[in-house]
Backbone as JSON Lines, residues from 0, in Angstrom:
{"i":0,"aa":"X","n":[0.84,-1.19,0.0],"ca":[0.0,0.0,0.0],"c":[0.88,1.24,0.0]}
{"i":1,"aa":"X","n":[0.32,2.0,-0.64],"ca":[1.09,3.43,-0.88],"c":[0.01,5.02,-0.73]}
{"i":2,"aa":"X","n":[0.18,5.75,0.18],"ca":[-0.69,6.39,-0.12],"c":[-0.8,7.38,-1.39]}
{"i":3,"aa":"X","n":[-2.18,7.65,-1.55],"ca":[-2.41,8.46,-3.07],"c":[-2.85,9.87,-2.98]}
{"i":4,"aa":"X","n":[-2.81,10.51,-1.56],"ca":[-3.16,11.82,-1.79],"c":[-2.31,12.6,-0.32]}
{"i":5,"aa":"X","n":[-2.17,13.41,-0.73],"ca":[-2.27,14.49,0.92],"c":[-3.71,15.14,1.29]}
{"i":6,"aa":"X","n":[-4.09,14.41,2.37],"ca":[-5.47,15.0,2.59],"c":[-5.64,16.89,3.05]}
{"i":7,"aa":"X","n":[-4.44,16.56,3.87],"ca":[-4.7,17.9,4.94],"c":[-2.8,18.55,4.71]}
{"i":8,"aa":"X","n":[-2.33,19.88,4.54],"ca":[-1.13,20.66,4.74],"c":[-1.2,21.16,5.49]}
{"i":9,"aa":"X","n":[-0.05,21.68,6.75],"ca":[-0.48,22.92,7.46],"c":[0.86,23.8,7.31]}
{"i":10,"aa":"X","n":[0.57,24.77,7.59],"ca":[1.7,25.99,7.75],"c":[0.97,26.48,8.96]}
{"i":11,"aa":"X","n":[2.14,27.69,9.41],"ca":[2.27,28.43,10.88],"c":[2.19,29.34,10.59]}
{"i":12,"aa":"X","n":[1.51,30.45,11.31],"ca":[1.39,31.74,10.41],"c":[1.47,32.98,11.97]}
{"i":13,"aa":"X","n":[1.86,34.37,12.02],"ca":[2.08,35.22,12.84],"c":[1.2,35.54,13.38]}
{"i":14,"aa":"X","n":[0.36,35.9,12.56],"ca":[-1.39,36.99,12.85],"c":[-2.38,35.86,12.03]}
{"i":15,"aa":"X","n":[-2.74,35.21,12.89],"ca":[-4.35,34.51,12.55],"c":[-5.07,35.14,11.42]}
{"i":16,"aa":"X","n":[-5.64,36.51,11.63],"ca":[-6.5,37.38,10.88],"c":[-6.1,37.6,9.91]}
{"i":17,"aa":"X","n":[-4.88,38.47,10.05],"ca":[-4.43,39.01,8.81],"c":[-4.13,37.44,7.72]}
{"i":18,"aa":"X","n":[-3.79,36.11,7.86],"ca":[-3.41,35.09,7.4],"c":[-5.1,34.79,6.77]}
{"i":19,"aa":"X","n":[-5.46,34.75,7.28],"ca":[-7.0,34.19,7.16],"c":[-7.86,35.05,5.84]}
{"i":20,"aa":"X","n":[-7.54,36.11,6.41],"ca":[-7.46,37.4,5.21],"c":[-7.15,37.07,4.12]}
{"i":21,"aa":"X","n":[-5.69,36.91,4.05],"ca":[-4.73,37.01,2.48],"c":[-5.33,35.39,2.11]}
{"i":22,"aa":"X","n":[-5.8,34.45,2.46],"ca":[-6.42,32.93,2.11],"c":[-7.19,32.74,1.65]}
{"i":23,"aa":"X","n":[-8.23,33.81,2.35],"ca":[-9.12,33.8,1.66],"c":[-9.82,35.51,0.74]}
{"i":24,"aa":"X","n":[-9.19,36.14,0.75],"ca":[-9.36,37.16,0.0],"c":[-8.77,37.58,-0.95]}
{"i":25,"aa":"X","n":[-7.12,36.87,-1.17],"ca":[-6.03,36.9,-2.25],"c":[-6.21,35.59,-2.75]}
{"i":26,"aa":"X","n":[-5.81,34.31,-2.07],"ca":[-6.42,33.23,-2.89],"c":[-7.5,32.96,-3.16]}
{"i":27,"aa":"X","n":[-8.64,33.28,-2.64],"ca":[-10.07,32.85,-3.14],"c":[-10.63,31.5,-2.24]}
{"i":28,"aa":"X","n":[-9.6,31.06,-0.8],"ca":[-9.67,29.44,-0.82],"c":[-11.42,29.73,0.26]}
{"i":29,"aa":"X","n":[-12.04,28.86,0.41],"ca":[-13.21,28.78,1.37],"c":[-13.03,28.14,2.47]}
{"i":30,"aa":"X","n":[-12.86,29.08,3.42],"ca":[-12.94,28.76,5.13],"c":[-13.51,27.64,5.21]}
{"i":31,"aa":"X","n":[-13.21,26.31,6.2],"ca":[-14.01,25.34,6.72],"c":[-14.72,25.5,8.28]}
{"i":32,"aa":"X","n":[-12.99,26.13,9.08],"ca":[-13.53,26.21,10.34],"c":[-12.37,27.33,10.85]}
{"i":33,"aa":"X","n":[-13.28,27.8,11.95],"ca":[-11.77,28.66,12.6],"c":[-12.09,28.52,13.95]}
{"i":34,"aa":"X","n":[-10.93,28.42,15.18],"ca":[-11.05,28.71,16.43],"c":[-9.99,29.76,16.71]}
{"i":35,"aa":"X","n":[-10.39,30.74,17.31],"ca":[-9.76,31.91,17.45],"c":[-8.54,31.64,18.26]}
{"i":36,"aa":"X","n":[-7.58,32.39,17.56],"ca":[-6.25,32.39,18.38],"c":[-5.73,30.97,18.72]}
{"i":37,"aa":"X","n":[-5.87,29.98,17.75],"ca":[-5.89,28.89,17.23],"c":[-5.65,28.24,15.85]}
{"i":38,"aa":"X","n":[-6.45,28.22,15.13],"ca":[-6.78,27.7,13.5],"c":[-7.48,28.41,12.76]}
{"i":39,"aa":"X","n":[-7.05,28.24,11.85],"ca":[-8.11,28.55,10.27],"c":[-7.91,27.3,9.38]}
{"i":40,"aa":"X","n":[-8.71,26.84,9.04],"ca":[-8.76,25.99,7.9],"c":[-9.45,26.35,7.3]}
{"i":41,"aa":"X","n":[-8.49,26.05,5.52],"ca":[-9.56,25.98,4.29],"c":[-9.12,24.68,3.16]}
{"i":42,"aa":"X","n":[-10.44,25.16,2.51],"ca":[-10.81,23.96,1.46],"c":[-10.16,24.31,0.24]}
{"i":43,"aa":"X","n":[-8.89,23.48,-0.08],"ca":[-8.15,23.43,-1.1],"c":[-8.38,22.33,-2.47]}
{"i":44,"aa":"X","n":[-9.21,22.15,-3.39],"ca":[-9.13,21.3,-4.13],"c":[-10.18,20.19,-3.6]}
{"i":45,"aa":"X","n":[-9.03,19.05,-3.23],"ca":[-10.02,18.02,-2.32],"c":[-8.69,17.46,-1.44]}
{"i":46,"aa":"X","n":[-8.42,18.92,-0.91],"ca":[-7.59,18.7,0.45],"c":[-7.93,19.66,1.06]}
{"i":47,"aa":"X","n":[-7.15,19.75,2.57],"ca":[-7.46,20.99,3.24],"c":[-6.21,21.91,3.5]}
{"i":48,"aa":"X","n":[-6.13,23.22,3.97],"ca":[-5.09,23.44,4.09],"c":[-5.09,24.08,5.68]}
{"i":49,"aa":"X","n":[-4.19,24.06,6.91],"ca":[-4.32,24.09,8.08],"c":[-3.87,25.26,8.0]}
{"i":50,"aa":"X","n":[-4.39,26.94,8.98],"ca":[-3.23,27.49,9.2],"c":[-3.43,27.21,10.64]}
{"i":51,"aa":"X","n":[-2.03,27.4,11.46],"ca":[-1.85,27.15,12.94],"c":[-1.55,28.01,13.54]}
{"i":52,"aa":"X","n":[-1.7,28.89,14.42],"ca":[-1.05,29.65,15.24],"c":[-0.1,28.99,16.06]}
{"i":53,"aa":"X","n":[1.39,28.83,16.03],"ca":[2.63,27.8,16.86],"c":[2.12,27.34,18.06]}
{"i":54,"aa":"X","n":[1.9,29.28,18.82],"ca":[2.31,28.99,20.67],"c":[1.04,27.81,20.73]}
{"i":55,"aa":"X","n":[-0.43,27.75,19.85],"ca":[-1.66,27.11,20.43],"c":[-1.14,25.43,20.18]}
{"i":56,"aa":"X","n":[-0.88,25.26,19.15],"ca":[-0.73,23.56,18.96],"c":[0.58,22.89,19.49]}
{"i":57,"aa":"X","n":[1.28,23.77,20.73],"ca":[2.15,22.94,20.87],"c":[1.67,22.34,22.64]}
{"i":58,"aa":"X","n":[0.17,22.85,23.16],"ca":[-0.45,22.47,23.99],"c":[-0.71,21.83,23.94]}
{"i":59,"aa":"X","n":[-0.72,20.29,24.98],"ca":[-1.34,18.82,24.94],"c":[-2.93,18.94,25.26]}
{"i":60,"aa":"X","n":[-3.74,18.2,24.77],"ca":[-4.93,18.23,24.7],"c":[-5.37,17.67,26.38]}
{"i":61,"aa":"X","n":[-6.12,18.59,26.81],"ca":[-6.92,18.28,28.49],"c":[-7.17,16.71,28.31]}
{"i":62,"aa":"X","n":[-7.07,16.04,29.06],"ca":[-7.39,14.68,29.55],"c":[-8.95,14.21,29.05]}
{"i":63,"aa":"X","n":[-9.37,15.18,28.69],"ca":[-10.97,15.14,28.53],"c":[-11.31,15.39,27.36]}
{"i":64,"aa":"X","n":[-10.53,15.68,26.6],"ca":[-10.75,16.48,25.15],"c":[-11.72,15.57,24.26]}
{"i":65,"aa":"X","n":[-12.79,16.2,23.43],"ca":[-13.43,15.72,22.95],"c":[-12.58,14.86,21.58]}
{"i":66,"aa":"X","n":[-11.85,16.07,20.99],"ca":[-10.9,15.29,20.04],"c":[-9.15,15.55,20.6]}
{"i":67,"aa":"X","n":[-9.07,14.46,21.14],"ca":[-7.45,14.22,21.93],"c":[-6.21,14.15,20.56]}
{"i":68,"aa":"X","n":[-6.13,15.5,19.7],"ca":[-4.89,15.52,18.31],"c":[-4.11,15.85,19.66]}
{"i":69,"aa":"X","n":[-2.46,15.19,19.34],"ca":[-1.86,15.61,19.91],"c":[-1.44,16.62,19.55]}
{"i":70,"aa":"X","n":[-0.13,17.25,20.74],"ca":[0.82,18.16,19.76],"c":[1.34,18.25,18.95]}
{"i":71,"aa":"X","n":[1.42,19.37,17.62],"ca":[2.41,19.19,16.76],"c":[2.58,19.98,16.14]}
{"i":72,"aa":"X","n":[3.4,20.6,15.2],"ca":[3.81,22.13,14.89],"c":[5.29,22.41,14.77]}
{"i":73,"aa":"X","n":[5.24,23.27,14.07],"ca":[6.87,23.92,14.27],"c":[6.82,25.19,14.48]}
{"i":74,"aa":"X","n":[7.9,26.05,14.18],"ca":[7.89,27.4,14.12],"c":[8.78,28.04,13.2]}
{"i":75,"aa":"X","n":[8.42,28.96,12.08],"ca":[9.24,29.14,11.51],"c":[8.66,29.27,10.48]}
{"i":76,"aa":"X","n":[9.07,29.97,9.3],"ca":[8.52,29.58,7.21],"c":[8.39,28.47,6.85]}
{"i":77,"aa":"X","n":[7.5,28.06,6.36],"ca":[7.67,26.73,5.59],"c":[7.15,27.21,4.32]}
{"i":78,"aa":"X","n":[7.07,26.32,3.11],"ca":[6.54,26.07,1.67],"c":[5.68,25.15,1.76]}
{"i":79,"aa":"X","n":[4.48,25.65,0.22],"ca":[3.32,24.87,-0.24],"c":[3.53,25.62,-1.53]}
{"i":80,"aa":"X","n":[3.12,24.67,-2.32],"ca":[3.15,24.29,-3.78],"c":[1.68,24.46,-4.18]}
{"i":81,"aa":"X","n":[0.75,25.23,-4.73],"ca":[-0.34,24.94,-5.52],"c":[-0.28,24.33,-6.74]}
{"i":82,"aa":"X","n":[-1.21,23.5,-7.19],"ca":[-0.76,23.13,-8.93],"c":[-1.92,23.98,-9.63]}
{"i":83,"aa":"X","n":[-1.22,24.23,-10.84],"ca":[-2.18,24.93,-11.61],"c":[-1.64,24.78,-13.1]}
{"i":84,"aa":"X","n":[-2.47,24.75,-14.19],"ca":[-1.79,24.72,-15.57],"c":[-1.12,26.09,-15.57]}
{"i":85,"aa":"X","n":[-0.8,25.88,-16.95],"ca":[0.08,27.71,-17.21],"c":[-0.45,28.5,-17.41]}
{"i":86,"aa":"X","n":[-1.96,28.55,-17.88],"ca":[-2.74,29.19,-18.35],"c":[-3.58,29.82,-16.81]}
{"i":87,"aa":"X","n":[-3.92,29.15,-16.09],"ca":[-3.86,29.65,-14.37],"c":[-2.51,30.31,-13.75]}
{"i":88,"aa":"X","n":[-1.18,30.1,-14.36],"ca":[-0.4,30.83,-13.58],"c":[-0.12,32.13,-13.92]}
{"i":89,"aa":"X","n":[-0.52,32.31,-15.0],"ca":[-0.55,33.85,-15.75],"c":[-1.24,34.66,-15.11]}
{"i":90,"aa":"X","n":[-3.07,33.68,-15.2],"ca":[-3.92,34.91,-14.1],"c":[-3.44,35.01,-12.96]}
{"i":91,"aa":"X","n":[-3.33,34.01,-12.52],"ca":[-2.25,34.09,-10.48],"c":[-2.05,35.25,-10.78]}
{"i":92,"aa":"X","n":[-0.85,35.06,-11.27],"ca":[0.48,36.43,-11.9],"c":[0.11,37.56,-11.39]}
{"i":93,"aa":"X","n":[-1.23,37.72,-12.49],"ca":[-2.12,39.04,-13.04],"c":[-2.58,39.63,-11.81]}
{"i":94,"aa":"X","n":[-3.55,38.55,-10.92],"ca":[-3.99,38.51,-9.76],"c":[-3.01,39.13,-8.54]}
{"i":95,"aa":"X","n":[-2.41,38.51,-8.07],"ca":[-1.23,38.82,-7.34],"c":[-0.74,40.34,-7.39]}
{"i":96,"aa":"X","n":[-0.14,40.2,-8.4],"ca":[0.53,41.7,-9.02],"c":[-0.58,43.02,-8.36]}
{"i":97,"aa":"X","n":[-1.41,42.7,-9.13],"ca":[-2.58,43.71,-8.89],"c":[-2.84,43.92,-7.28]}
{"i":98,"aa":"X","n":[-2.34,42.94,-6.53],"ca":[-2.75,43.16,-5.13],"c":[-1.48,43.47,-4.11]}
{"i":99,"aa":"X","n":[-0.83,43.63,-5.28],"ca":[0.4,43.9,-4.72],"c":[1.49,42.84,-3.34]}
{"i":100,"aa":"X","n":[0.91,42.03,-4.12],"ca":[2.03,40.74,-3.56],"c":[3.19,40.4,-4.41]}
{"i":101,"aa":"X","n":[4.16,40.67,-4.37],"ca":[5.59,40.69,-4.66],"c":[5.86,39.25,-5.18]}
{"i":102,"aa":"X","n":[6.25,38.81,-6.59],"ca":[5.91,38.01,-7.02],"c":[7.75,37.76,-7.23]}
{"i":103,"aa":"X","n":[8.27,36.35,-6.11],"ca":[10.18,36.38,-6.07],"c":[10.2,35.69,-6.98]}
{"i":104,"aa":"X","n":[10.27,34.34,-7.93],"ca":[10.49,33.92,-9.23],"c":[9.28,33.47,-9.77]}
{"i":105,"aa":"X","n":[9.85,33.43,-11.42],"ca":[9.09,33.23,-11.86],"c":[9.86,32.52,-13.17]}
{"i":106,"aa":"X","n":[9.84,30.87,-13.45],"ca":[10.88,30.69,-14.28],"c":[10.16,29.4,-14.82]}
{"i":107,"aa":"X","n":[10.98,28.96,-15.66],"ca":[10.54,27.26,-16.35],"c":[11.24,26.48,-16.03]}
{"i":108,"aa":"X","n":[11.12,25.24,-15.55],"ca":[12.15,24.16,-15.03],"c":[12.58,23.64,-16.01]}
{"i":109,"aa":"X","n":[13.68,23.07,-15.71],"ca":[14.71,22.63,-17.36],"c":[13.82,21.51,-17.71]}
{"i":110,"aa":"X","n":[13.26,20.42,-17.11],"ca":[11.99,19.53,-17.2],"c":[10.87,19.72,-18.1]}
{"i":111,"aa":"X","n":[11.18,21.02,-17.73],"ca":[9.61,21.23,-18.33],"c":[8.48,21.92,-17.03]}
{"i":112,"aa":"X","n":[7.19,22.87,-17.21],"ca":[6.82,23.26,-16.31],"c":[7.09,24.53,-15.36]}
{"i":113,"aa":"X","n":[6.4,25.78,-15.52],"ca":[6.78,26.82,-15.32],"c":[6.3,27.09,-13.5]}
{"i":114,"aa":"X","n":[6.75,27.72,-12.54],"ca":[6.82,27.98,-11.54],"c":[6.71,29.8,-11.21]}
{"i":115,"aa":"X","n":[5.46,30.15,-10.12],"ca":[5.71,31.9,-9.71],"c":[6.08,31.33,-7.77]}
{"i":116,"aa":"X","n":[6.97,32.2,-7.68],"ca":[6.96,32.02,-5.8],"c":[6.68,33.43,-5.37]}
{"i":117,"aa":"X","n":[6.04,33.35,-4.58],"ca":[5.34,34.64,-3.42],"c":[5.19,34.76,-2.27]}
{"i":118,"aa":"X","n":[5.39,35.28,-1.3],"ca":[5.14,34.93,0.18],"c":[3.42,35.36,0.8]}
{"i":119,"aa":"X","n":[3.19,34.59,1.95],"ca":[2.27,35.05,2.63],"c":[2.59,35.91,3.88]}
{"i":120,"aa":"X","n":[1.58,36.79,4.09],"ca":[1.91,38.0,5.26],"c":[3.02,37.31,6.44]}
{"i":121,"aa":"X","n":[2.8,36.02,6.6],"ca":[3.9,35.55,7.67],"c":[4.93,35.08,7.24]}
{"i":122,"aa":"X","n":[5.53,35.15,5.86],"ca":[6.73,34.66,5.99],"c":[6.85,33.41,4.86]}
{"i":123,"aa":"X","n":[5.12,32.67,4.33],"ca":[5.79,31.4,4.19],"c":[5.93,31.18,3.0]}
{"i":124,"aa":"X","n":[6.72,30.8,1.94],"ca":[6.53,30.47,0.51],"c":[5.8,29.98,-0.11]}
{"i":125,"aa":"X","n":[4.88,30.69,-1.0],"ca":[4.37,29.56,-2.03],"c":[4.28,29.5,-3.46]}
{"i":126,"aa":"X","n":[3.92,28.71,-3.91],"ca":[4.13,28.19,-4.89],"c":[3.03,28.29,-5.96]}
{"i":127,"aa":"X","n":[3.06,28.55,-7.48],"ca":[1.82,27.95,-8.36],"c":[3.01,27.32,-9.05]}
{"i":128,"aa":"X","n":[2.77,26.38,-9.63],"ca":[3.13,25.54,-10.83],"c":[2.27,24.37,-11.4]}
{"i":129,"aa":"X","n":[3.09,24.05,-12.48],"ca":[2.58,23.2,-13.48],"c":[2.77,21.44,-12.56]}
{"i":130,"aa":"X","n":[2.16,20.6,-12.54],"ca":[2.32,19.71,-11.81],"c":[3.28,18.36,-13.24]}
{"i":131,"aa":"X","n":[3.46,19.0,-13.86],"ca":[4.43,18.63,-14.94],"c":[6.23,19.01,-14.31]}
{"i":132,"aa":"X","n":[5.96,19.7,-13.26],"ca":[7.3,20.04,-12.7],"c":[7.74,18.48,-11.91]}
{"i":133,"aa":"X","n":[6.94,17.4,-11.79],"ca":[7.09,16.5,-11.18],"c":[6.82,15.41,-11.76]}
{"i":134,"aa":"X","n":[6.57,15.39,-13.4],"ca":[6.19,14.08,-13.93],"c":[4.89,13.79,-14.29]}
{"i":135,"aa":"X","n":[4.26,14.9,-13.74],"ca":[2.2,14.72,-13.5],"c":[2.08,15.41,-14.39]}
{"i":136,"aa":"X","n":[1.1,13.97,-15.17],"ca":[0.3,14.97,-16.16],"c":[-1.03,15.61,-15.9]}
């Protein structure tokens, strides 16, 4: 057995709000759930994507907890990759630009498959590309 998808990503983010904001008002993604000064999740595709606030998830869940997730988290930038054809990374581009998110490369992999990187308000990298950057057609 091998698994065939990533259900759920998370990243760590500074300011809850302002993160929650740029997710769903620069990407377009749709909120699932939020607990304040805690989480935001949204609905990516047919995955989810976590944001975390650090200091909250590195608390062990009360003895009683209805759902006992343990701890887990880091701290720090991380990267996420969206896939999109090329013809979606142009509008990104277009999109982005216009909102004045600072768009750091933007290139074609010797492979094949073009790539834009951008940050989110906290720091973290991401990604649009062609999922041809990996062999996927």
């Amino acid at each position: 057995m091998t698994p065939t998808a990533i259900l759920e990503s998370a990243l760590y983010v500074t300011d809850l709000d302002l993160a929650e904001a740029f997710y769903a008002d620069v990407l377009c993604l749709e909120r699932v759930t939020k607990v304040d000064d805690r989480h935001v999740f949204f609905r990516c595709g047919h995955g989810v994507l976590l944001l975390f606030q650090p200091n909250a998830t590195v608390v062990p869940p009360a003895p009683d907890a209805r759902l006992p997730v343990p701890p887990h988290g880091m701290r720090g930038e991380g990267h996420l990759c969206f896939a999109a054809s090329a013809e979606e990374i142009e509008r990104w581009k277009a999109r982005l630009q216009a909102l004045d998110v600072v768009i750091e490369a933007d290139f074609e992999w010797p492979q094949g498959g073009r790539s834009i990187y951008f940050r989110d308000p906290s720091g973290n990298s991401l990604e649009f590309a062609e999922p041809r950057i990996w062999g996927i057609e």
